[in-house]
N, C-alpha and C positions, 0 to 999 in steps of 0.2 A: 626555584623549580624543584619540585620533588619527582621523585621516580619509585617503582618497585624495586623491589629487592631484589637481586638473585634468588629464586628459588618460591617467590611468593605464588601460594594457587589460589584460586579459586572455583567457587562452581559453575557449569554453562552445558548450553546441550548443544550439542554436537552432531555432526552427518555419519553415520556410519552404513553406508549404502541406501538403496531402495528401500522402503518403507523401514527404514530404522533409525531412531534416534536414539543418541544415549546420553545419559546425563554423565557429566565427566569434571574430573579435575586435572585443572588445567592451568599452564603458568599465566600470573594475573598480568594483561600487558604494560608495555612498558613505552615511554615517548621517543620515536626513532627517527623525528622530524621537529625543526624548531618551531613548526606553528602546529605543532598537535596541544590535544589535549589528555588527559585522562577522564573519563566518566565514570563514577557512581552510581549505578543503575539503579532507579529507584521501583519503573517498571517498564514490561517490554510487552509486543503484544506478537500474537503467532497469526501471519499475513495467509489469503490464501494463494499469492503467488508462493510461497515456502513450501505449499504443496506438491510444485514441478517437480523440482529435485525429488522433493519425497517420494514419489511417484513414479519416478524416471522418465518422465515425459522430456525432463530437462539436463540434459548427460553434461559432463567437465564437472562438476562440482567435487573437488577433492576431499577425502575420508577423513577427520577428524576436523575438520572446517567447523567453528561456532558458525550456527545460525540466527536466523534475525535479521531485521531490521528496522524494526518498531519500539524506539524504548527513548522515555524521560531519564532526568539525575541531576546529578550533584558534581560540579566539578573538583576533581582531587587534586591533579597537577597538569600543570602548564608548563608549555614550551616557551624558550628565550624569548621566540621572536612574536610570540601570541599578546597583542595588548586588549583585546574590548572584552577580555573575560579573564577572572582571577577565582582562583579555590574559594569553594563556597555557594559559588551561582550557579543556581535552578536553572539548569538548561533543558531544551526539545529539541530533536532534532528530525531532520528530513531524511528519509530513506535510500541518498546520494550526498556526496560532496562538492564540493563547490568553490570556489574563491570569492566569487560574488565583485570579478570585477575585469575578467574574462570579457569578449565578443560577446560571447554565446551568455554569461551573467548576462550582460550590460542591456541584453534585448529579452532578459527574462525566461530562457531557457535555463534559467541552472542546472536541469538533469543532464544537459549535454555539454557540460563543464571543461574547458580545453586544461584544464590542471586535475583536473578533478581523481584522485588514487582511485583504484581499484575496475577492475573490469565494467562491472555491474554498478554492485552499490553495495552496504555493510551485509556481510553473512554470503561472500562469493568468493572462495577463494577455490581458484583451475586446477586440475589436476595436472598434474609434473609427467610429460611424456617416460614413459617406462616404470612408473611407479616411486620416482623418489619422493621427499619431502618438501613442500615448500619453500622458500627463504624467506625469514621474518619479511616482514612489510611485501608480500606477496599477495595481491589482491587486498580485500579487507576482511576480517574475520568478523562475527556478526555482535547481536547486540541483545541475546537471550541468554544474558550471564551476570556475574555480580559487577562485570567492569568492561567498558570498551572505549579502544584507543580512537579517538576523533581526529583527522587530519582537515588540516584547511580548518581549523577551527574556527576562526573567525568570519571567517564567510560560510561557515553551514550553521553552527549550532545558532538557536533562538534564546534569551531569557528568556524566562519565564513569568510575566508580568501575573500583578497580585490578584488573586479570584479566578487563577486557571488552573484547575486541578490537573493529578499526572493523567485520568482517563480521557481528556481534551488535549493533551498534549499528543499522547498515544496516537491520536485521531487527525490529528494537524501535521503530522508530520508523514502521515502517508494514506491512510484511507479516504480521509474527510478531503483532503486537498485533493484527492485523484477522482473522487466523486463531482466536484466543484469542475471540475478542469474539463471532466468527461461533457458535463452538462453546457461550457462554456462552449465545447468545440461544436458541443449540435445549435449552437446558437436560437436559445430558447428566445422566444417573446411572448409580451401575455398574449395569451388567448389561443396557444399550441396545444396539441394533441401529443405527448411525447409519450413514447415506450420503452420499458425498463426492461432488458433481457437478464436475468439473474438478480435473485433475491437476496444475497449473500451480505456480508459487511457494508463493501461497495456498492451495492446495487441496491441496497437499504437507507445508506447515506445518498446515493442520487436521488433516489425520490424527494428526498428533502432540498437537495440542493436545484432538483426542476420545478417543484414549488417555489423556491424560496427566487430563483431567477425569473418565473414568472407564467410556468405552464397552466394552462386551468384544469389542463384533464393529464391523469397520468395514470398509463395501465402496466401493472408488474407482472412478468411471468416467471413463473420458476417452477418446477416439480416438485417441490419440498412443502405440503401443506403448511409446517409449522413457518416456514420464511413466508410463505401468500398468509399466514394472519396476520405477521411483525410488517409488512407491505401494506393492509389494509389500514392497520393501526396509525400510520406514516401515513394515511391520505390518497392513496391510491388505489387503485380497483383493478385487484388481484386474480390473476388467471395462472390456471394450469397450463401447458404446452400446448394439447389438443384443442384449447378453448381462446387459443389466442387470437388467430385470425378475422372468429368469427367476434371477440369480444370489440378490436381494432374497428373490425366495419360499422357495427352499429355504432361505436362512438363518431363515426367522420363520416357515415351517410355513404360511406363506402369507399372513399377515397383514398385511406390509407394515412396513416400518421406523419404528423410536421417533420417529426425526427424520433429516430432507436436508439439507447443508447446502450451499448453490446459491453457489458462487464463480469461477462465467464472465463472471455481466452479458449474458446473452440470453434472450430468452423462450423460446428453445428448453428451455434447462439449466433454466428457472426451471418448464417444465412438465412436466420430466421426474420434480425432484424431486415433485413435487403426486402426480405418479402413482405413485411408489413408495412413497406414505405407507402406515401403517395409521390407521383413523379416530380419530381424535383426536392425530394425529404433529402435529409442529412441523415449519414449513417456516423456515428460518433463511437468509435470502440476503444477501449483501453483495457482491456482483458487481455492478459501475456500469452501471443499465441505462440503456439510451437509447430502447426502445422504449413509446410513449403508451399502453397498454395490456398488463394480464396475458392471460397465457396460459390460465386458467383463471376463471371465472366465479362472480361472490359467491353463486351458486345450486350452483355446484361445490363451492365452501368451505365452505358449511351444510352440505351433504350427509355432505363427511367429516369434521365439528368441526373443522375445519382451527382451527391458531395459523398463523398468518403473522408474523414480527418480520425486519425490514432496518434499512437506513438505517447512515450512514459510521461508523467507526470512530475510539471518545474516546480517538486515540492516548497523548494525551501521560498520558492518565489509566491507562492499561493498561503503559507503560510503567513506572511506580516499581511498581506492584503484578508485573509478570512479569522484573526484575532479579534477585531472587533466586535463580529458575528459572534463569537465565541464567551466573550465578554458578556454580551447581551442576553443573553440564555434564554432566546426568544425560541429556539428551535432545539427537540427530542437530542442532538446527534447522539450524547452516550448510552441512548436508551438501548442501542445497536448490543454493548455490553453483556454478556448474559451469563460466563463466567471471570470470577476472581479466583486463582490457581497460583499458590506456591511454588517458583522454579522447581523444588526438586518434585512435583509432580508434572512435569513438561513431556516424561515419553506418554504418560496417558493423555494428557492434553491434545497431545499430535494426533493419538487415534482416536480421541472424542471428536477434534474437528474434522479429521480426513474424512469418517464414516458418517460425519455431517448425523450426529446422533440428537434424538429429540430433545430438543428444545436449546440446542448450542447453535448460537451464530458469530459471534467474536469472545474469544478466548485473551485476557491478560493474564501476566505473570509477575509477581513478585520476586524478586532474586532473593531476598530475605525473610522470608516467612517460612515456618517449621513446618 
């Protein structure tokens, strides 16, 4: 088992309030659990749940906290008690941790892991009532840096099997699997109508994943013309916000769609889907909401049989099941891609994607590029 040094940094960005990130050196971490691991960050990618925090939509996140939660590597060192991985192996990992042998594992919930470290999942660590400092292994620190500590190693991390590049790992370990997941809960079958509320990573990756499960018609909305062209391009028939209802009717003769699938995290998105159901449709959301109340009313949801299913994504559990898919490379997913970014340019990074500027829709990063 190797470990850090005393004293070893490296680079990683950092929270430092409401829209600030900074790029920081920081101590490299170190194994403080015998089934950790160390990781080598080969790359990471910036989610747009990382936007809450950013934003203050999402308050507790404490000051100098690495973020992240998107990122392939190289394992450095391992703990005593870690046996299905040694220094050397290409690991992915999933945006939580895991044991992988849990209740909640055993029935394929990994993200609600009864061992599982950390509040959240990698890049959460709470802020200290009164302002003090953390204590090492305090939530988890994140994974938009040169090195991050793995717990539960063996039940979270994935190899990395040969013909999977790092921008499909990026993608399996949290976007592509929560796009999958989203589509699986609106329970697609051929020959649905299904509706995409947000054009974003996620919402880009679901169009593929309600094709690929078996929709015939899929209509995208988003505000963002440049996301409704990368929507078109993905097979779907792209609408603005104003244009969604009536786009919805004429494809179901007025009925309203089989199922919505809500991947913004606002009550807005989450009430637009409600509206374009037809009675008995499936509302499927997985967009991180912050708001203490739905948009629509349990007198609303009788009315039109509504299914409502949310709630986070069992990445690590969707991952080995959607590898093969990935293997195959029958479908666009990394077309989603649209910048390659050098860690230490990650504070511009944060305000090319916050300000959703033209022609950015998923942003990586290299921890090691100049």
């Amino acid at each position: 088992m190797a470990e850090a040094a005393a004293g070893d940094k490296m680079l990683a960005l950092t929270f430092g309030g409401t829209e600030q990130i900074v790029l920081a050196e920081v101590e490299k971490p170190a194994i403080l659990q015998p089934t950790d691991v160390i990781v080598k960050v080969t790359l990471c990618g910036i989610c747009g749940s990382d936007l809450h925090p950013y934003h203050g939509r999402e308050a507790g996140l404490a000051q100098g906290t690495i973020v992240g939660h998107e990122f392939t590597g190289v394992v450095e060192a391992v703990g005593e008690q870690v046996t299905q991985l040694q220094p050397g192996d290409c690991v992915m990992s999933p945006f939580t941790t895991s044991c992988g042998s849990c209740f909640a594992c055993s029935k394929g919930l990994t993200c609600r892991c009864s061992h599982a470290q950390g509040a959240r999942c990698f890049g959460w660590v709470g802020e200290v009532p009164g302002g003090g400092v953390p204590a090492p292994g305090c939530g988890l620190q994140g994974s938009q840096a040169q090195y991050v500590r793995v717990p539960l190693a063996d039940g979270t991390l994935v190899k990395v099997p040969e013909g999977v590049t790092d921008e499909e790992c990026i993608l399996l370990g949290d976007i592509l699997s929560t796009a999958f997941f989203c589509a699986d809960q609106a329970s697609i079958s051929p020959g649905d109508t299904a509706v995409i509320i947000g054009c974003g990573p996620v919402g880009l990756l679901a169009i593929l994943a309600a094709r690929q499960r078996g929709a015939s018609s899929v209509i995208a909305v988003d505000a963002v013309p440049t996301r409704r062209h990368k929507a078109a391009e993905f097979g779907a028939m792209a609408v603005g916000i104003s244009e969604a209802a009536a786009a919805v009717a004429a494809a179901t003769g007025g009925r309203g769609a089989d199922m919505a699938l809500e991947l913004v995290g606002s009550g807005a998105a989450l009430g637009l889907g409600f509206e374009l159901l037809r009675p008995g449709g499936v509302l499927s959301s997985i967009g991180v909401h912050t708001e203490p109340q739905f948009p629509f009313s349990p007198v609303d949801a009788y009315n039109k049989n509504l299914t409502y299913r949310s709630g986070r994504c069992p990445a690590r559990h969707y991952m080995q099941q959607l590898l093969p898919l990935v293997q195959a490379k029958a479908w666009p997913f990394t077309a989603i891609i649209s910048h390659r970014m050098p860690l230490q340019q990650g504070v511009e990074a944060y305000k090319m994607f916050a300000e959703r500027r033209e022609g950015v829709i998923k942003i990586v990063l290299d921890p090691w590029a100049q």
